[in-house]
C-alpha positions as CSV (number, residue, x, y, z in Angstrom):
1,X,-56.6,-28.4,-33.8
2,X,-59.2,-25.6,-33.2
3,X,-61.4,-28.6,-31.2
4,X,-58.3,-29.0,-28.9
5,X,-57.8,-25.0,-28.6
6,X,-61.4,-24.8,-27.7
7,X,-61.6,-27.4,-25.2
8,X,-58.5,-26.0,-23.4
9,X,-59.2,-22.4,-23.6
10,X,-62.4,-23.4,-21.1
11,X,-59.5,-25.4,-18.6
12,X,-57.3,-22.4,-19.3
13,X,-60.4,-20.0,-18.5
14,X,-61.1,-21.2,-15.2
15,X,-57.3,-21.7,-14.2
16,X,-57.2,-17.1,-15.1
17,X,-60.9,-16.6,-13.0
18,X,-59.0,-18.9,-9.8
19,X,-55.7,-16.7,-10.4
20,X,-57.7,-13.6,-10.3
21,X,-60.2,-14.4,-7.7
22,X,-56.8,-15.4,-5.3
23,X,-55.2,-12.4,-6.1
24,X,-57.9,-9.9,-5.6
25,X,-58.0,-10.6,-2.0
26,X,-54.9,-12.4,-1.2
27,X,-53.7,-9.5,1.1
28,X,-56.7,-10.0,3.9
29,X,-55.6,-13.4,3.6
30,X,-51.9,-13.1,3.6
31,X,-51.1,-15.0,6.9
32,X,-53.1,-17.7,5.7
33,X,-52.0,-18.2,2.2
34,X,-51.9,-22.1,2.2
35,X,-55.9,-22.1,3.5
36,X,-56.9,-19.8,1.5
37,X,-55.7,-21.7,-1.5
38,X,-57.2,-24.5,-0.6
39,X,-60.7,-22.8,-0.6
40,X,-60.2,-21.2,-4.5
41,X,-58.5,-24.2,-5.3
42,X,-61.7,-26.6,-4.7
43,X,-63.6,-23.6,-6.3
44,X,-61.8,-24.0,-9.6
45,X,-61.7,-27.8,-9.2
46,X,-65.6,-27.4,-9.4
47,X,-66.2,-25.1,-11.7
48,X,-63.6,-27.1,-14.3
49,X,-65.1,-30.4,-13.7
50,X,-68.8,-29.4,-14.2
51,X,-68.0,-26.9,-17.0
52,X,-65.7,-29.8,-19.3
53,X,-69.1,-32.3,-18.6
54,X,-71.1,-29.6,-20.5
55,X,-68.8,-29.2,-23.3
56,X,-68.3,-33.3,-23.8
57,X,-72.3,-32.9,-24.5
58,X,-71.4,-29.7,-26.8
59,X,-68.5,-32.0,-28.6
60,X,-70.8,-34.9,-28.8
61,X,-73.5,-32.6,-31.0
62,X,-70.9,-30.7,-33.0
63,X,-68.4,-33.7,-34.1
64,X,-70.2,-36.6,-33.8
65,X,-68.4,-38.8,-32.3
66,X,-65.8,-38.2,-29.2
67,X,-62.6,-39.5,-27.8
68,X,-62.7,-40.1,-23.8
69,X,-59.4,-38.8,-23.0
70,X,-59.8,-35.3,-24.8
71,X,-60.5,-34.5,-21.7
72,X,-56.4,-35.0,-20.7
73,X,-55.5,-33.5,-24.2
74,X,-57.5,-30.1,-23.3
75,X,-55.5,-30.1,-19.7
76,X,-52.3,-30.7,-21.0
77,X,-52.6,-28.1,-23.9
78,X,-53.5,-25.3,-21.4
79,X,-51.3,-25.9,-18.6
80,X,-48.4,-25.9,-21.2
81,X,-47.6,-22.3,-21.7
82,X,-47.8,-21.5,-18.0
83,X,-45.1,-24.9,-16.9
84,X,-43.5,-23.0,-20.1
85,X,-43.3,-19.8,-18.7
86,X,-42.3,-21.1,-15.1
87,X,-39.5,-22.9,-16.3
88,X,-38.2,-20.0,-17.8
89,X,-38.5,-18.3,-15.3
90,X,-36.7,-20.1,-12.9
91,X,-33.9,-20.8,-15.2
92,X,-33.1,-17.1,-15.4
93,X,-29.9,-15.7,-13.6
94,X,-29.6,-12.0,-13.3
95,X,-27.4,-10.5,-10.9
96,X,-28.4,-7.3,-10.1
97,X,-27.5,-5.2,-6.7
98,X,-30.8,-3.5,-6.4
99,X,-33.4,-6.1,-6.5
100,X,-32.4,-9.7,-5.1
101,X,-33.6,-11.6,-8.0
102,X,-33.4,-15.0,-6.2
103,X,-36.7,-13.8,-3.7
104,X,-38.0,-12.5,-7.0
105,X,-37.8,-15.0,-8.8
106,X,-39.0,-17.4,-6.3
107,X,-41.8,-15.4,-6.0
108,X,-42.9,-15.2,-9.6
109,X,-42.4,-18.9,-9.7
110,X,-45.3,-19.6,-6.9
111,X,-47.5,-16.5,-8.3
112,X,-48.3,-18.8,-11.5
113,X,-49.4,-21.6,-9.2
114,X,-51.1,-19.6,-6.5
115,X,-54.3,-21.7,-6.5
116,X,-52.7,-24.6,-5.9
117,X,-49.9,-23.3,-3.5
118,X,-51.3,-25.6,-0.7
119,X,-50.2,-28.5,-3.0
120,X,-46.7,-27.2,-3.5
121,X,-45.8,-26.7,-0.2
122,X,-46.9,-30.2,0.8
123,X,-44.0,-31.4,-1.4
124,X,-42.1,-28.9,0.3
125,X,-41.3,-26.2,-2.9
126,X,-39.5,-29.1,-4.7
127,X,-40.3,-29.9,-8.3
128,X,-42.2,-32.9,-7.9
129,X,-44.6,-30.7,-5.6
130,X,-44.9,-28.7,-9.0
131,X,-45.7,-31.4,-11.0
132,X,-48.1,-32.7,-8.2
133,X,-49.6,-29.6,-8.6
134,X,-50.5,-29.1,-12.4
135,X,-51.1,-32.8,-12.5
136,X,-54.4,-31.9,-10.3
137,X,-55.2,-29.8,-13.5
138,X,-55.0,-32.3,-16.3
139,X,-56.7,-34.9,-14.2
140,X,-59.4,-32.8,-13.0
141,X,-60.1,-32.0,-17.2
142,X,-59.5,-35.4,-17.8
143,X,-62.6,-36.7,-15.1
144,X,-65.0,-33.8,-16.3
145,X,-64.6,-34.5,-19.8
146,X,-64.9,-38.3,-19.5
147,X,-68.2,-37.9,-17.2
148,X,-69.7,-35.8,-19.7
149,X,-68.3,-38.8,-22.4
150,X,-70.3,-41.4,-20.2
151,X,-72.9,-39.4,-19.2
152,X,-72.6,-39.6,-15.7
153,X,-74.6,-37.1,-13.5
154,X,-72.2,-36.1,-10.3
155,X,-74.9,-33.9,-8.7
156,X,-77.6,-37.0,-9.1
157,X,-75.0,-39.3,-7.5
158,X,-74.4,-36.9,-4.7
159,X,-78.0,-36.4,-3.6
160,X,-79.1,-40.1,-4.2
161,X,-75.6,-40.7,-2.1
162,X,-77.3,-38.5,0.9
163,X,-80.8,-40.1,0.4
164,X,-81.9,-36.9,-1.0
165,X,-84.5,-37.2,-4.2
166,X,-83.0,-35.8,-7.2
167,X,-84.2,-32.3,-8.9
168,X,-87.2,-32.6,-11.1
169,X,-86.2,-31.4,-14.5
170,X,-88.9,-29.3,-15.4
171,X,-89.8,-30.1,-18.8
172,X,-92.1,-28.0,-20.9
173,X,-94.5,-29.1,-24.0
174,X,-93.8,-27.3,-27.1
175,X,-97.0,-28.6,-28.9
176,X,-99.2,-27.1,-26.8
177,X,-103.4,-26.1,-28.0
C-alpha cells in the first residue's frame, strides 16, 4: 500500500502545483479562463508524464519487478479524494438568504477542476464533461508510468521525429589515473 501512496502522491503533487499556479494569476486572466486552462493544463500534463517515467525507473530499482498499469492505479488513487470531495459538494442543499448557495456551490465544484476547466466546458458543465476531465488524469499517469515500464524515451522520439540528433549523454569515467 505505501508503493501505491507514493506513486500517487507524485500525480497528486503535480495536480496541487497546476491548482496553485492557475490560481495565483487567474484574475489577469479572468476573461480568458478556458485559454488559460488550456496552457496550465498541458503544463501539468508534462510535468506528470515525464515525472511518473522517472519513478517507474525508481520502482524498477526499489521492488524489483513492476506491474505496467501502476501507472492507472497511482491516477485513480489520487484523483479519488478530490471526485470525493466534489460530489459532496454538489450534493449539499443549504438554503440560506444571504449567500445563494447554488452560484456557490457551482463555483466550488469547477474550482477543484480548474486546470482542466477547458475540458468541462466542452461537455458543456454536464457530468460526463467531469468525468472526461479527471479521466485525462488517470490516463496521463497511466502513459508516463508504462513508458518508464518500457523504457521508452519521448524526448529521443521527438527530436529524431524532427530530424534533430539526440542529446549526447555526457558520461563521465569513475576509474580515472
Amino acid at each position: 500500500m505505501k508503493k501505491y501512496l507514493s506513486g500517487s502522491w507524485i500525480v497528486i503533487k503535480n495536480y496541487l502545483f497546476a491548482l496553485i499556479f492557475f490560481y495565483l494569476f487567474f484574475v489577469g486572466f479572468y476573461s480568458k479562463a478556458s485559454l488559460y486552462s488550456i496552457a496550465i493544463f498541458l503544463i501539468m500534463i508534462i510535468l506528470m508524464y515525464f515525472e511518473l517515467t522517472h519513478y517507474a525507473g525508481v520502482d524498477k530499482r526499489r521492488y524489483g519487478t513492476i506491474r505496467f498499469y501502476d501507472g492507472a492505479i497511482y491516477g485513480l488513487i489520487a484523483i479519488l479524494p478530490f471526485v470525493i470531495i466534489q460530489i459532496i459538494i454538489s450534493q449539499l442543499k443549504i438554503n440560506s438568504e444571504v449567500v445563494d448557495f447554488e452560484v456557490l456551490r457551482g463555483y466550488l465544484v469547477k474550482g477543484f477542476i480548474a486546470p482542466m476547466l477547458f475540458i468541462t466546458k466542452l461537455g458543456s458543465n454536464h457530468v460526463w464533461g467531469y468525468i472526461v476531465a479527471w479521466s485525462t488524469i488517470v490516463i496521463t499517469a497511466f502513459l508516463g508510468y508504462f513508458s518508464g515500464y518500457k523504457g521508452f524515451d519521448l524526448n529521443v522520439f521527438i527530436r529524431r521525429l524532427f530530424g534533430l540528433q539526440p542529446k549526447k549523454v555526457n558520461t563521465t569515467k569513475r576509474n580515472r589515473r
